[in-house]
C-alpha positions as CSV (number, residue, x, y, z in Angstrom):
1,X,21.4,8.1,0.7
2,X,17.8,7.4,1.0
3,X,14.9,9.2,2.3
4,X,13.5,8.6,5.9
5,X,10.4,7.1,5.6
6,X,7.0,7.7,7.5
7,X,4.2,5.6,8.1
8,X,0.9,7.3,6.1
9,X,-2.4,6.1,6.6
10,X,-4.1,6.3,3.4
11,X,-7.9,5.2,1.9
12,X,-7.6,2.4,-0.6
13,X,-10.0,1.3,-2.8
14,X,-10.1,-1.9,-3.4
15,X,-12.0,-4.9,-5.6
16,X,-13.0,-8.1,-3.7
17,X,-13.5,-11.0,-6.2
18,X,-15.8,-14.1,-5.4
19,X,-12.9,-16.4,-4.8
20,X,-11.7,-14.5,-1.8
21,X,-9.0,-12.2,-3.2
22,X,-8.5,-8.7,-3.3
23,X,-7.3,-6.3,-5.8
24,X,-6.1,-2.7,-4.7
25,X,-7.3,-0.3,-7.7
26,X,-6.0,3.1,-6.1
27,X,-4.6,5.2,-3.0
28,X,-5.9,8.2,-1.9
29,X,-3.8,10.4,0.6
30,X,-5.6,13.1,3.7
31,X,-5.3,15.7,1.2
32,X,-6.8,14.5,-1.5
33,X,-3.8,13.4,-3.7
34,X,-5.1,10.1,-5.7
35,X,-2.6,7.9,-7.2
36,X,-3.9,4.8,-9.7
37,X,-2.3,1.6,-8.7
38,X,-1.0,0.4,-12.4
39,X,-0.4,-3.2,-11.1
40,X,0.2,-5.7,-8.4
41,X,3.4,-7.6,-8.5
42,X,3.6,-9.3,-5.4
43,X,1.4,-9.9,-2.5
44,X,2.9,-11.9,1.0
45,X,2.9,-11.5,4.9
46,X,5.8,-9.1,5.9
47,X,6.6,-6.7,8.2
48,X,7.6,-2.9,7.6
49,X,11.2,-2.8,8.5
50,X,11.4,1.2,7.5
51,X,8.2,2.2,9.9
52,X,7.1,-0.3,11.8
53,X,4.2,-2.3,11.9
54,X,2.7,-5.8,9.8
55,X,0.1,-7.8,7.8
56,X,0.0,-8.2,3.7
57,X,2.2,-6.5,1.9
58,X,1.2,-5.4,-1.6
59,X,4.2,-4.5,-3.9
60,X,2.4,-2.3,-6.5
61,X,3.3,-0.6,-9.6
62,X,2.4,3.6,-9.1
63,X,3.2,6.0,-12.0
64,X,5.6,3.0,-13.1
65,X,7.5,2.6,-10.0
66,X,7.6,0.2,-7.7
67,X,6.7,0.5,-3.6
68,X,5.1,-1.1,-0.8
69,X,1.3,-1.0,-0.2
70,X,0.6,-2.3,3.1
71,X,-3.0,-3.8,4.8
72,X,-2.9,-4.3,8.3
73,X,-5.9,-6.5,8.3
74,X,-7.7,-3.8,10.5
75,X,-9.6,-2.5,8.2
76,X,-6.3,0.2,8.0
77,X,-3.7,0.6,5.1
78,X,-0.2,2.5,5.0
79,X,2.6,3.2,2.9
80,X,6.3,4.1,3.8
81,X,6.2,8.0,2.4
82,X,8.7,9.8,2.2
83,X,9.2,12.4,5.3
């Protein structure tokens, strides 16, 4: 059975490249907990379906597993955590 998931607010850092794309490089949680973003595998428009809420969805690689990097295009980023 799997985990309910929260919505996390969480500060990315992220490279913007001349030709308009973006690169998240890591995630950094309210207490301080940073997590290198190995690699991104996918990037599309999709909606949360665990928490709620939309924009680009970034399926990066953390600590060599896979999960769901969100940018709501607001200037704000979330991921699903873990309750």
């Amino acid at each position: 059975m799997e985990s309910e998931r929260i919505k996390v607010y969480v500060e990315v850092n992220v490279t913007h490249r001349p030709d308009g794309t973006a690169r998240p490089n890591f995630i950094k949680f309210e207490n301080d907990e940073k997590y290198e973003i190995d690699r991104v595998m996918q990037k599309c428009r999709a909606a949360s379906t665990k928490v709620g809420g939309t924009g680009i969805r970034y399926t990066v690689q953390i600590c060599g597993k896979p999960t769901f990097l969100f940018d709501e295009e607001n200037g704000k980023w979330f991921v699903e955590a873990k309750s």
